[in-house]
Predicted model as a PDB file, atoms N, CA, C, CB and O in Angstrom, pLDDT in the B-factor column:
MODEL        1                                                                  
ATOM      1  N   UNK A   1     211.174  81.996 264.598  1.00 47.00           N  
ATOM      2  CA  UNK A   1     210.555  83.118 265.269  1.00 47.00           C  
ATOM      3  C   UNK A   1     211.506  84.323 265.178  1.00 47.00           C  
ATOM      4  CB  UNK A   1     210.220  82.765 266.755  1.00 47.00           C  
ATOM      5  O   UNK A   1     212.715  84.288 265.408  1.00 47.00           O  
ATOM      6  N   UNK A   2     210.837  85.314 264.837  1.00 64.00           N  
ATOM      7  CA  UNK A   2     212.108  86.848 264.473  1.00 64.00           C  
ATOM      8  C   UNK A   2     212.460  87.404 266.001  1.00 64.00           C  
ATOM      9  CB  UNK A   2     211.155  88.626 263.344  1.00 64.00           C  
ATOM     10  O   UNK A   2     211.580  87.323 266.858  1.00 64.00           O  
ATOM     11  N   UNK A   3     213.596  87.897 266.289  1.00 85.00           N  
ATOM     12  CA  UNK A   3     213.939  88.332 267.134  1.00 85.00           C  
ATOM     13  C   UNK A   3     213.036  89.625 267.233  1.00 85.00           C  
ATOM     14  CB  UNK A   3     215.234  88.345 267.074  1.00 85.00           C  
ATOM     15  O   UNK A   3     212.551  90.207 266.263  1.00 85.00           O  
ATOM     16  N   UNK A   4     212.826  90.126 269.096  1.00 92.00           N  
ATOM     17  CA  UNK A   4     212.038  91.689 269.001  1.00 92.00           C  
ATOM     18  C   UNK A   4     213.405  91.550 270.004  1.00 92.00           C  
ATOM     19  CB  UNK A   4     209.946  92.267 269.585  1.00 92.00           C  
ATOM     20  O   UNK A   4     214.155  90.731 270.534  1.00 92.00           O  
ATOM     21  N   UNK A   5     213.076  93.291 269.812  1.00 96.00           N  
ATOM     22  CA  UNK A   5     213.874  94.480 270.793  1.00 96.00           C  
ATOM     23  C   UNK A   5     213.007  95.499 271.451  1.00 96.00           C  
ATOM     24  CB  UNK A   5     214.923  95.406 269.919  1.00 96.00           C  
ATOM     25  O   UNK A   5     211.924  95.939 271.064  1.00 96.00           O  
ATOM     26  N   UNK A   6     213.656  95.774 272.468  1.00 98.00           N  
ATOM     27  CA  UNK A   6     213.081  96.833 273.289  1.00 98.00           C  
ATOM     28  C   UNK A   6     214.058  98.327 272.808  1.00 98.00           C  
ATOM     29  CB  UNK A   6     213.238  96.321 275.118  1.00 98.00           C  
ATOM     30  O   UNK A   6     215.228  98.602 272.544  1.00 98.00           O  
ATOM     31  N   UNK A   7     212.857  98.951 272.894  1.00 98.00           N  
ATOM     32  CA  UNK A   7     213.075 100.503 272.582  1.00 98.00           C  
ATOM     33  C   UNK A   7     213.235 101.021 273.963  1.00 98.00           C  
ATOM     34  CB  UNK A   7     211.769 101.308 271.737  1.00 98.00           C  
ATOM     35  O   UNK A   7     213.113 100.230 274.898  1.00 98.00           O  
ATOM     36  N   UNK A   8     213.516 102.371 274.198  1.00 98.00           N  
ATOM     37  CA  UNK A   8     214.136 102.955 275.494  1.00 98.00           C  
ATOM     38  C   UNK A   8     212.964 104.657 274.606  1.00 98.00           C  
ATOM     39  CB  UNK A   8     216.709 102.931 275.695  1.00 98.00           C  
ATOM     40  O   UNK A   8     213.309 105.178 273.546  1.00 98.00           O  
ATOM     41  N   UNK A   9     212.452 104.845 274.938  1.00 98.00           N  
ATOM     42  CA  UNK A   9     211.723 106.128 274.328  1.00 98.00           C  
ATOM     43  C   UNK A   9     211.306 107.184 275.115  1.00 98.00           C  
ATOM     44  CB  UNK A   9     210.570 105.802 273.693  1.00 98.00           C  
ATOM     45  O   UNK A   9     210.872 107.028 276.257  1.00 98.00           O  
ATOM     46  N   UNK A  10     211.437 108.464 274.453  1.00 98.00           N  
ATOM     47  CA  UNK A  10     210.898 109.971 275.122  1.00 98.00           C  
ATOM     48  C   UNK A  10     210.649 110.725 274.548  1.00 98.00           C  
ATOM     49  CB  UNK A  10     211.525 110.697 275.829  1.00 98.00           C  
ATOM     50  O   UNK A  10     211.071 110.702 273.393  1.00 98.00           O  
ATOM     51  N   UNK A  11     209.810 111.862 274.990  1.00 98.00           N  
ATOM     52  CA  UNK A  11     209.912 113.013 274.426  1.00 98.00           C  
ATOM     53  C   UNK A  11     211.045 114.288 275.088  1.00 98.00           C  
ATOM     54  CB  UNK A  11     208.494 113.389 274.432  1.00 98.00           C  
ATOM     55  O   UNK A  11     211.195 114.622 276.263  1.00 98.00           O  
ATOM     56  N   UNK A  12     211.547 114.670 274.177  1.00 97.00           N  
ATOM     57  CA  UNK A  12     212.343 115.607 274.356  1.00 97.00           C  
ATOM     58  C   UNK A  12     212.093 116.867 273.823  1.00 97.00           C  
ATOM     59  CB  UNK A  12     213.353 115.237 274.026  1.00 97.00           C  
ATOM     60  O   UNK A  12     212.483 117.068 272.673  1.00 97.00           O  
ATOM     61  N   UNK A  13     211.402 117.945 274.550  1.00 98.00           N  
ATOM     62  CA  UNK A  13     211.007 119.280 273.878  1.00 98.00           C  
ATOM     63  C   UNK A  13     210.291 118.702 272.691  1.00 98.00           C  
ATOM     64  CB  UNK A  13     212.320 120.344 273.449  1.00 98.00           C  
ATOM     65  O   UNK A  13     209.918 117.550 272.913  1.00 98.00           O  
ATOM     66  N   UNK A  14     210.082 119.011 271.873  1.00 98.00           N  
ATOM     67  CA  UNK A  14     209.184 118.272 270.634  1.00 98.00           C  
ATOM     68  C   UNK A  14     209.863 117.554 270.054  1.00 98.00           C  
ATOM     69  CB  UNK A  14     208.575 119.035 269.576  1.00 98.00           C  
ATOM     70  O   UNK A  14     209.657 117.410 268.849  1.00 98.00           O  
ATOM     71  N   UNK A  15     210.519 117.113 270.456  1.00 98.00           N  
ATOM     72  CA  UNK A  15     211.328 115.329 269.468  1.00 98.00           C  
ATOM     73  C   UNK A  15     211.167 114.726 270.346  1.00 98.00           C  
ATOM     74  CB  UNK A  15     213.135 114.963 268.883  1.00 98.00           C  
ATOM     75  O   UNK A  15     211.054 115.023 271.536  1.00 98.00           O  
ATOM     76  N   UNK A  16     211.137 113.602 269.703  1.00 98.00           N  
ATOM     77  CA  UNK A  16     211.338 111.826 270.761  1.00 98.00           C  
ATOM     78  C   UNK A  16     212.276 111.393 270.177  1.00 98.00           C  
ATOM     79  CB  UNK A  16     210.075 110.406 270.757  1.00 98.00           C  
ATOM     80  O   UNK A  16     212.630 111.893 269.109  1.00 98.00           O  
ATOM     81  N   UNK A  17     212.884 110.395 270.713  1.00 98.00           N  
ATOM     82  CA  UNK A  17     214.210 110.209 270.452  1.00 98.00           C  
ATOM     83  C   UNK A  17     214.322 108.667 271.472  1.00 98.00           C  
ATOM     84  CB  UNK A  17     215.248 111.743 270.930  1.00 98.00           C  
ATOM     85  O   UNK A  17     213.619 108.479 272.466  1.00 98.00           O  
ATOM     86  N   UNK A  18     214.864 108.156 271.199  1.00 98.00           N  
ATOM     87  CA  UNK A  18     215.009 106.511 271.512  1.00 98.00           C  
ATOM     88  C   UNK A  18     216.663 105.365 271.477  1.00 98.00           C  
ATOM     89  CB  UNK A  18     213.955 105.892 270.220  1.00 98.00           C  
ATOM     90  O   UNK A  18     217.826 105.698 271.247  1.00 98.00           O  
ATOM     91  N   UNK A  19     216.222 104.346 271.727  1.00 98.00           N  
ATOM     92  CA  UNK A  19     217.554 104.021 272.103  1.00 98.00           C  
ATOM     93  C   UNK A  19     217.050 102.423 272.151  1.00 98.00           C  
ATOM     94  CB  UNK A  19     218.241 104.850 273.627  1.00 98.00           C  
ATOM     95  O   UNK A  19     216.202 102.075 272.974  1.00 98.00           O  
ATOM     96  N   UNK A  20     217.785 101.256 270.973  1.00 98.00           N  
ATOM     97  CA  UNK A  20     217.320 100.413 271.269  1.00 98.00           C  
ATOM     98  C   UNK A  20     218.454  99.313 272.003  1.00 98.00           C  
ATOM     99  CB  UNK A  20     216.614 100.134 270.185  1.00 98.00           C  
ATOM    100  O   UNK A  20     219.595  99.072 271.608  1.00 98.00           O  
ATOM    101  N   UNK A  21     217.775  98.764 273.143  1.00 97.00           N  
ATOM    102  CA  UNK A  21     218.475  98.224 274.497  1.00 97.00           C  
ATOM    103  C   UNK A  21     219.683  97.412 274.070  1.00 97.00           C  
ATOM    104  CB  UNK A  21     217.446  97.228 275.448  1.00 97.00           C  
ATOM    105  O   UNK A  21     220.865  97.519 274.395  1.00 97.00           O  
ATOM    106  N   UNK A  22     219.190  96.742 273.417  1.00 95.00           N  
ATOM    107  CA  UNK A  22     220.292  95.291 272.504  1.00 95.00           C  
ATOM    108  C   UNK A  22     220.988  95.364 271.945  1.00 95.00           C  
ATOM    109  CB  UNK A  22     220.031  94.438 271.652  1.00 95.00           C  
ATOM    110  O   UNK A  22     221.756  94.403 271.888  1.00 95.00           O  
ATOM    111  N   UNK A  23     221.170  96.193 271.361  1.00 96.00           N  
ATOM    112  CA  UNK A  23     222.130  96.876 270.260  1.00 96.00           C  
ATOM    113  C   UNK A  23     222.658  98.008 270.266  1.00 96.00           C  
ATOM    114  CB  UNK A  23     221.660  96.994 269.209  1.00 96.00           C  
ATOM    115  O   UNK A  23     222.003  98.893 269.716  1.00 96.00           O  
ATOM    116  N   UNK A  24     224.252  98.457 270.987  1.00 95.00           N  
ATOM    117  CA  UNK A  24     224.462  99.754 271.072  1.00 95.00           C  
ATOM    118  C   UNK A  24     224.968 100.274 270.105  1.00 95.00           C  
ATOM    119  CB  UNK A  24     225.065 100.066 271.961  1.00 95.00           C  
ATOM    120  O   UNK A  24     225.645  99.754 269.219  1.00 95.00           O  
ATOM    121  N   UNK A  25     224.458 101.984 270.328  1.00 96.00           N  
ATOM    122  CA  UNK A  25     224.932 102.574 269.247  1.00 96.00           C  
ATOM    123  C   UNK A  25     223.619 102.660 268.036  1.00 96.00           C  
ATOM    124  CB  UNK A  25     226.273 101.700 268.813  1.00 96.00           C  
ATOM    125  O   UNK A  25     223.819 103.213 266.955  1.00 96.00           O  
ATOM    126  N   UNK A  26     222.217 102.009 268.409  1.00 98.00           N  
ATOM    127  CA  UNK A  26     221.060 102.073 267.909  1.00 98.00           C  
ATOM    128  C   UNK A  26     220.043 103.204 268.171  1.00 98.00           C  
ATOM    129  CB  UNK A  26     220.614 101.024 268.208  1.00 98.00           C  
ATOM    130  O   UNK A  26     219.111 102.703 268.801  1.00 98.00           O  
ATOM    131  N   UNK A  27     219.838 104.453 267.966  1.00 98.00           N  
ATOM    132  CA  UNK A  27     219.340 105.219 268.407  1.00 98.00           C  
ATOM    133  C   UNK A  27     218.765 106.297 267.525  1.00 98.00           C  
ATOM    134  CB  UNK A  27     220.037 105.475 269.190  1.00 98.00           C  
ATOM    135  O   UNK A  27     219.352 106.375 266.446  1.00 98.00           O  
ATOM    136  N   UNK A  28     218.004 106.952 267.655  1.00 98.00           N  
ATOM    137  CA  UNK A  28     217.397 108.049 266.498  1.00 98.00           C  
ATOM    138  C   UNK A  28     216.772 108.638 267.245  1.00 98.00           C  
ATOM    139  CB  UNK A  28     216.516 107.667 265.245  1.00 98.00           C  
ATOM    140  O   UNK A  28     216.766 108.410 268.454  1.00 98.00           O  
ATOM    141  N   UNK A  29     215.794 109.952 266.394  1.00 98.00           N  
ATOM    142  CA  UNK A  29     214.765 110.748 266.661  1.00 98.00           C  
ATOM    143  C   UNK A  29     213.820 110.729 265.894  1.00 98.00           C  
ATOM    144  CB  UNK A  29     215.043 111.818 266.777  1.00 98.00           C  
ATOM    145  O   UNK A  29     213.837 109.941 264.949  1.00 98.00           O  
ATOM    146  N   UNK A  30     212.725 111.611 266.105  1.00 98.00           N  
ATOM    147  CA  UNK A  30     211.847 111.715 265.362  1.00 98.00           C  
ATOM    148  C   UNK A  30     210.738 112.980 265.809  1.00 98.00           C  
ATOM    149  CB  UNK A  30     211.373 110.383 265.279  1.00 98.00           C  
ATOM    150  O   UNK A  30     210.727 113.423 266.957  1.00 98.00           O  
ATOM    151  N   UNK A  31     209.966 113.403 264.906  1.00 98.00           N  
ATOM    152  CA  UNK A  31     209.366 114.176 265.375  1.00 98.00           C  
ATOM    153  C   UNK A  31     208.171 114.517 266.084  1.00 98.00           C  
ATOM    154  CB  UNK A  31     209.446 114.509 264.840  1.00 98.00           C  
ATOM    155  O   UNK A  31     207.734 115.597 266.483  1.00 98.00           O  
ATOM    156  N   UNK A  32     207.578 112.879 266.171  1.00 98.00           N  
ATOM    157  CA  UNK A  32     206.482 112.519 266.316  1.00 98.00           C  
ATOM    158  C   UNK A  32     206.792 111.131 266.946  1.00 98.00           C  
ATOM    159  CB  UNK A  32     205.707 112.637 265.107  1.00 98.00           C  
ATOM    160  O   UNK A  32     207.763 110.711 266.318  1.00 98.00           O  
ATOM    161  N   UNK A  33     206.463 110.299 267.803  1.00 98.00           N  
ATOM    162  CA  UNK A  33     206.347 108.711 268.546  1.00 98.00           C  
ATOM    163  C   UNK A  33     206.254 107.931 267.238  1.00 98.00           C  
ATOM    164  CB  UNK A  33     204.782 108.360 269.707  1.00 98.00           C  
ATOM    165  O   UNK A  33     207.161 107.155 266.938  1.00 98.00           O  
ATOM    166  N   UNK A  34     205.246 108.097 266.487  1.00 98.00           N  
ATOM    167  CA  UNK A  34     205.949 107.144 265.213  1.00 98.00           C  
ATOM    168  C   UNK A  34     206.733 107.475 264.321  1.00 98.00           C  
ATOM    169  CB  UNK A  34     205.183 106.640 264.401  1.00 98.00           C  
ATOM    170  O   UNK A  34     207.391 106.619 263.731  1.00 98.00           O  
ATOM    171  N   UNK A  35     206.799 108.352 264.128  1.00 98.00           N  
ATOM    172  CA  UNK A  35     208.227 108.927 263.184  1.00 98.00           C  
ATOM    173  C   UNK A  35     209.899 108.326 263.783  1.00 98.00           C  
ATOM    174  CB  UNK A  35     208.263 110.996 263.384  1.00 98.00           C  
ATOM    175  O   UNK A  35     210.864 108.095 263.055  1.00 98.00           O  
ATOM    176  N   UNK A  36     209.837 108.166 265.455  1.00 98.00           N  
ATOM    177  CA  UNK A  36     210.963 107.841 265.995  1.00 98.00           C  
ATOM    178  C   UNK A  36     210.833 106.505 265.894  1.00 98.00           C  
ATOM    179  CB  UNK A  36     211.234 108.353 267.257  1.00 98.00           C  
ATOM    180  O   UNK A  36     211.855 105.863 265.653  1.00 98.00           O  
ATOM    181  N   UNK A  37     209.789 105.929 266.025  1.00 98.00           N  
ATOM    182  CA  UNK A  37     210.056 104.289 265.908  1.00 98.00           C  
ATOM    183  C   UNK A  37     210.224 103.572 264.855  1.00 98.00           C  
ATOM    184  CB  UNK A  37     209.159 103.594 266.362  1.00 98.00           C  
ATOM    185  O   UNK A  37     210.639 102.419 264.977  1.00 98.00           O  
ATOM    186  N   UNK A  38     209.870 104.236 263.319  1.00 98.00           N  
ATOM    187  CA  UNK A  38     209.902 103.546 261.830  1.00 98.00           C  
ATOM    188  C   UNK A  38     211.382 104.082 261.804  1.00 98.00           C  
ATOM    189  CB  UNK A  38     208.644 104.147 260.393  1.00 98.00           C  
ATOM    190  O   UNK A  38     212.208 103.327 261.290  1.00 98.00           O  
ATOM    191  N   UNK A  39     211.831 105.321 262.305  1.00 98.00           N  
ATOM    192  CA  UNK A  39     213.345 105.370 262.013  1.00 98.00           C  
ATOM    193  C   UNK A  39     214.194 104.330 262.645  1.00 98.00           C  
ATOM    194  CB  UNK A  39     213.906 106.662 262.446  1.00 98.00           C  
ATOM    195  O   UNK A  39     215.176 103.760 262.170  1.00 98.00           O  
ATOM    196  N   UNK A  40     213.382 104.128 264.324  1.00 98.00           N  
ATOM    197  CA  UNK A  40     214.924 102.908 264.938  1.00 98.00           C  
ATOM    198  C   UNK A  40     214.659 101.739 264.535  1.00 98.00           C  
ATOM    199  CB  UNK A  40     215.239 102.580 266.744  1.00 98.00           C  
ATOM    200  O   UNK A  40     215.493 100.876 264.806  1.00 98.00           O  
ATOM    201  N   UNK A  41     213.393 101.326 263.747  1.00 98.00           N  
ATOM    202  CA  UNK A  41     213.291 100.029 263.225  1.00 98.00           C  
ATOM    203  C   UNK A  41     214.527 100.150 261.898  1.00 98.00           C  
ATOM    204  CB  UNK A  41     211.525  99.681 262.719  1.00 98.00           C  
ATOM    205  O   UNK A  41     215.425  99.344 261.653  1.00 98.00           O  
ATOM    206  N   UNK A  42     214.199 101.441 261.184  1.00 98.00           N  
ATOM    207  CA  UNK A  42     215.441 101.117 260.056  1.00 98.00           C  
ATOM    208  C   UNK A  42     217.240 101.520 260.559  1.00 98.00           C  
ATOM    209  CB  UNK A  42     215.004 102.262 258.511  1.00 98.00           C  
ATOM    210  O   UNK A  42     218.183 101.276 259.806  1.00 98.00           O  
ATOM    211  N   UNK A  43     217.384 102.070 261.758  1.00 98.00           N  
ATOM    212  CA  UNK A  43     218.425 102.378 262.049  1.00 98.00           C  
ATOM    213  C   UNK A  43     218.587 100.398 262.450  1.00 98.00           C  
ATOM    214  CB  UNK A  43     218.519 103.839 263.228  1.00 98.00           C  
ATOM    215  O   UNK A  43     219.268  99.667 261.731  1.00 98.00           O  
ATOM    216  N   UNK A  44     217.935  99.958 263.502  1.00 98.00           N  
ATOM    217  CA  UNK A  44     218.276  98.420 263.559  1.00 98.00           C  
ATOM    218  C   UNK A  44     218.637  97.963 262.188  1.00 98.00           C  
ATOM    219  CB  UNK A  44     217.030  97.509 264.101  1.00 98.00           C  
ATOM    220  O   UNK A  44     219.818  97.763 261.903  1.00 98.00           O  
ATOM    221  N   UNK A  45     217.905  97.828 261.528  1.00 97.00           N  
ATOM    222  CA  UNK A  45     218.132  97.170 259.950  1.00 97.00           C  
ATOM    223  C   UNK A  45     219.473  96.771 259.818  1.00 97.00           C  
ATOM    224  CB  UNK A  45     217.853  98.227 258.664  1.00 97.00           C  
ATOM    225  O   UNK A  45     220.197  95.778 259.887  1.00 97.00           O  
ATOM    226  N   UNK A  46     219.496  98.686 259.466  1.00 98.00           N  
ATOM    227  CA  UNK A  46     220.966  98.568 259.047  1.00 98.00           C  
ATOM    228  C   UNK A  46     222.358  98.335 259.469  1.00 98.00           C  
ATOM    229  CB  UNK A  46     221.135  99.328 258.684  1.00 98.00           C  
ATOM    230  O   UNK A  46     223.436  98.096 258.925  1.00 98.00           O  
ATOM    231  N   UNK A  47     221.759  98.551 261.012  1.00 98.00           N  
ATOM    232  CA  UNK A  47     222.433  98.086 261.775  1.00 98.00           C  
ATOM    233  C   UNK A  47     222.646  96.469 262.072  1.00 98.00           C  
ATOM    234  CB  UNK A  47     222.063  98.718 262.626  1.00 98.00           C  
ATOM    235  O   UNK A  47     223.762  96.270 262.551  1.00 98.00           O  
ATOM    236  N   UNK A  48     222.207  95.797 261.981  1.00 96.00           N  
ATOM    237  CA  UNK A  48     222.438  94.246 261.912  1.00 96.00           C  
ATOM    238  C   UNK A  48     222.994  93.854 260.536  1.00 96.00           C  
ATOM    239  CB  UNK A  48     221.041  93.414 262.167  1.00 96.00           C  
ATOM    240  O   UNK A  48     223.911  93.043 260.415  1.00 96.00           O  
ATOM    241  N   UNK A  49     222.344  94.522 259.418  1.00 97.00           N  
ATOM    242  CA  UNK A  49     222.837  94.019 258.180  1.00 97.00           C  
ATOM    243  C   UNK A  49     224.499  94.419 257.647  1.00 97.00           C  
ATOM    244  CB  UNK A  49     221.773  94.563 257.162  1.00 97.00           C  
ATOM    245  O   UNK A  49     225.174  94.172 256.647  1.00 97.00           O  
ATOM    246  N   UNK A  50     224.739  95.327 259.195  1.00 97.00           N  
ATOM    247  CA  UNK A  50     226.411  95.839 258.751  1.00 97.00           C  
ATOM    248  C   UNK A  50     227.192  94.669 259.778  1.00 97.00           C  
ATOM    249  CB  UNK A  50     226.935  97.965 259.315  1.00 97.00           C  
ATOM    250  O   UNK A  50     228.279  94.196 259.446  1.00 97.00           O  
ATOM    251  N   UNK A  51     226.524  94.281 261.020  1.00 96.00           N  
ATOM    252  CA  UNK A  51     227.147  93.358 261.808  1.00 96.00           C  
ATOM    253  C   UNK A  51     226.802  91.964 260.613  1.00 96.00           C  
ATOM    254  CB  UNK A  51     226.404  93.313 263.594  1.00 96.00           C  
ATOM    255  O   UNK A  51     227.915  91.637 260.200  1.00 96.00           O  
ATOM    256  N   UNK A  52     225.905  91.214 260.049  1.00 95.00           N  
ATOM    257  CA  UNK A  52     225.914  90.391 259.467  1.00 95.00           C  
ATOM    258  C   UNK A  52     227.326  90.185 258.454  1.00 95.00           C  
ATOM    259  CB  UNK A  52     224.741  90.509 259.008  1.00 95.00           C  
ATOM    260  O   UNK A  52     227.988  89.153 258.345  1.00 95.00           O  
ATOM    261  N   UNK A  53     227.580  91.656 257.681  1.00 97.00           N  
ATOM    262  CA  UNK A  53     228.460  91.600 256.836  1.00 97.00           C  
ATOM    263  C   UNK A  53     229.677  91.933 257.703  1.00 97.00           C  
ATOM    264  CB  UNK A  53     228.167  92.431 255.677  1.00 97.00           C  
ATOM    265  O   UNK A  53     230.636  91.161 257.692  1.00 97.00           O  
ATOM    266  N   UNK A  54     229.687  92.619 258.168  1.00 96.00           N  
ATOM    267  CA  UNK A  54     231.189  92.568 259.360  1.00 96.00           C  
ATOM    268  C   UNK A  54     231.334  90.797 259.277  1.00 96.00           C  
ATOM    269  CB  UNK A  54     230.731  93.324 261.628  1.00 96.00           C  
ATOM    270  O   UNK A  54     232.081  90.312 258.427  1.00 96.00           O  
ATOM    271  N   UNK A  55     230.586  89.940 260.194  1.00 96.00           N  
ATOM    272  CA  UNK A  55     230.643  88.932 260.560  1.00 96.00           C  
ATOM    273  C   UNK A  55     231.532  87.985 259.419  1.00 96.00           C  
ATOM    274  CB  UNK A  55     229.324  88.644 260.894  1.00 96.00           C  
ATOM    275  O   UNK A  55     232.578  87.343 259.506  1.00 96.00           O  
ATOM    276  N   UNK A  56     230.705  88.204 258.479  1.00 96.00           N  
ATOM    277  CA  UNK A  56     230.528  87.404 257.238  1.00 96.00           C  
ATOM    278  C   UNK A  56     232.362  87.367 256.661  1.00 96.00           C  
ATOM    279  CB  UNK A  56     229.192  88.356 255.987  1.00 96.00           C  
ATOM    280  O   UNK A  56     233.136  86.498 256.259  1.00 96.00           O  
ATOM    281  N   UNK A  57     232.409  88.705 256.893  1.00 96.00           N  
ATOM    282  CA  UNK A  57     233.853  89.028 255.827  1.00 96.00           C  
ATOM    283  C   UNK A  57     234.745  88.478 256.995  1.00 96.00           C  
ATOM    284  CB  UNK A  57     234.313  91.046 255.221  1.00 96.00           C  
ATOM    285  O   UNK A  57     235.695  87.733 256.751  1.00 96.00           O  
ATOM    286  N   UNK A  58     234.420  88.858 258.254  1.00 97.00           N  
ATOM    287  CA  UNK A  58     235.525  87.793 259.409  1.00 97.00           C  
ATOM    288  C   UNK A  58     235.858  86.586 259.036  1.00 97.00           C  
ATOM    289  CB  UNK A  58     234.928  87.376 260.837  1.00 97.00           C  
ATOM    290  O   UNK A  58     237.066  86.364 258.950  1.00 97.00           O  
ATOM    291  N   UNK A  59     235.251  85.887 258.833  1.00 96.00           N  
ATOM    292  CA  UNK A  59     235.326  84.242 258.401  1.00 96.00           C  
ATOM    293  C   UNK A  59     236.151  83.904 257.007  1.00 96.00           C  
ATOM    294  CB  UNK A  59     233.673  83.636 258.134  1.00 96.00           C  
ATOM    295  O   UNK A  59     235.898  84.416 255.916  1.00 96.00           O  
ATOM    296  N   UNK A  60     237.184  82.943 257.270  1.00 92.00           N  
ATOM    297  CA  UNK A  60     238.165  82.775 256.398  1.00 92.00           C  
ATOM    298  C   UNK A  60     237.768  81.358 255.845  1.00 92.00           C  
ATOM    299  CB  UNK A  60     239.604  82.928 257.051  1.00 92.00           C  
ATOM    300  O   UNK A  60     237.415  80.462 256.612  1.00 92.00           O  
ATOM    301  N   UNK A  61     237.821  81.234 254.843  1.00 93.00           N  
ATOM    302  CA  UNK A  61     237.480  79.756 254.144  1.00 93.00           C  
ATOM    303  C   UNK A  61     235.899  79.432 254.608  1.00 93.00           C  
ATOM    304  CB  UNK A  61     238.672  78.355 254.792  1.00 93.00           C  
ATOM    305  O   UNK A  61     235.036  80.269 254.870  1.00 93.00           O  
ATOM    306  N   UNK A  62     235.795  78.196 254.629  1.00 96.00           N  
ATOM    307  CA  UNK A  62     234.271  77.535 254.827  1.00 96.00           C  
ATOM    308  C   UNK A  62     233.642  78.074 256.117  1.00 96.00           C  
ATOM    309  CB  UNK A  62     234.305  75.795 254.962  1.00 96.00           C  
ATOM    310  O   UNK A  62     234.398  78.350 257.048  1.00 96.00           O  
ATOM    311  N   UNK A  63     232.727  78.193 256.208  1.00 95.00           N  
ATOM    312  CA  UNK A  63     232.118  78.476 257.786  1.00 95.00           C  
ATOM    313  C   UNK A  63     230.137  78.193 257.413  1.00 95.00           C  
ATOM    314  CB  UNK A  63     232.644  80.744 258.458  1.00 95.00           C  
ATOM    315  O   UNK A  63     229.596  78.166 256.307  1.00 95.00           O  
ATOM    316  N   UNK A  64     229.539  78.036 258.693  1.00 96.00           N  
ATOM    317  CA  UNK A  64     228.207  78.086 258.062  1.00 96.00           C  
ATOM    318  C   UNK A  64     228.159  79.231 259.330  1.00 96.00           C  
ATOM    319  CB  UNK A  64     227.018  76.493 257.906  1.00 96.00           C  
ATOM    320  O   UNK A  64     229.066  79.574 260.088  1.00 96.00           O  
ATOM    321  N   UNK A  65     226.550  79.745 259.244  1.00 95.00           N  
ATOM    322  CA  UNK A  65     226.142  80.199 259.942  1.00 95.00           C  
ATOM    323  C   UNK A  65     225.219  79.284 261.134  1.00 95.00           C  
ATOM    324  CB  UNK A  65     225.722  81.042 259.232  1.00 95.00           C  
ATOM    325  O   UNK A  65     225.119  78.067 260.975  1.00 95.00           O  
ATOM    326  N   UNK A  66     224.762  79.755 261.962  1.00 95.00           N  
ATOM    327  CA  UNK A  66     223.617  78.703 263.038  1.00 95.00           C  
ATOM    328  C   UNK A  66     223.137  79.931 263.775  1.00 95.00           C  
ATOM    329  CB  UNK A  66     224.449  77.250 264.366  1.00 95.00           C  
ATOM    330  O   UNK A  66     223.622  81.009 264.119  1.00 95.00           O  
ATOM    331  N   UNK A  67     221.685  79.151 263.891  1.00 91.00           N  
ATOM    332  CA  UNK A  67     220.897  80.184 264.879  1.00 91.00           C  
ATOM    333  C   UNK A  67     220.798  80.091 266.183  1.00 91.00           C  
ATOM    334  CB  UNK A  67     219.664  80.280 264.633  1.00 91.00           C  
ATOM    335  O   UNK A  67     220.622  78.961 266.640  1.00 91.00           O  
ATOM    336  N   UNK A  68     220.845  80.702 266.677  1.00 89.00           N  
ATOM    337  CA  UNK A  68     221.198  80.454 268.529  1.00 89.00           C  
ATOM    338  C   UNK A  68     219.627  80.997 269.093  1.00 89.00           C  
ATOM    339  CB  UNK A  68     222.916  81.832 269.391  1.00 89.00           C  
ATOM    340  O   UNK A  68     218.971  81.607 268.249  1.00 89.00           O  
ATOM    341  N   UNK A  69     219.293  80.898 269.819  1.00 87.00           N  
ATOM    342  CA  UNK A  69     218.148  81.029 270.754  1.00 87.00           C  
ATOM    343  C   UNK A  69     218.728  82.392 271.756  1.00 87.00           C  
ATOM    344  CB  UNK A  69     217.851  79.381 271.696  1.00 87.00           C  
ATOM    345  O   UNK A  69     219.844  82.707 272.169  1.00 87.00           O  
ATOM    346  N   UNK A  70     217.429  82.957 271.889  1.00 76.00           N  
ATOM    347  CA  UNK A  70     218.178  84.381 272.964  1.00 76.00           C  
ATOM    348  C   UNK A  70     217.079  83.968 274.241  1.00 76.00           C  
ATOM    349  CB  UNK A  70     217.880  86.658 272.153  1.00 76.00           C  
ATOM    350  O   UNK A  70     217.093  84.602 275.297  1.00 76.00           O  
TER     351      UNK A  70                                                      
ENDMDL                                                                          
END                                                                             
């Protein structure tokens, strides 16, 4: 089952702009309610896929990964 996140969302003067709960440092705008949310879906992205590789390069010799339950 894929992990979801909660968004934190507003409008601000004519931007919206957001903040996702789980992950700090996840946040964007947009100019429009969906324009801000296809951006923090790809700001997450890339954001996990830099903690994945952070992670990854931590680990010295053999290691596996495992999935944990939230």
């Amino acid at each position: 089952m894929p992990a979801t996140y909660t968004a934190v969302v507003q409008q601000s003067g004519e931007w919206w702009i957001g903040w996702v709960e789980e992950v700090p440092g996840v946040n964007s705008q947009g100019q429009t309610r969906d324009e801000l949310l296809d951006n923090l879906c790809d700001a997450l992205a890339e954001a996990l896929e830099m903690n994945r590789a952070e992670a990854r390069a931590a680990a010295t010799g053999a290691y596996e990964e495992v999935s944990l339950p939230s």
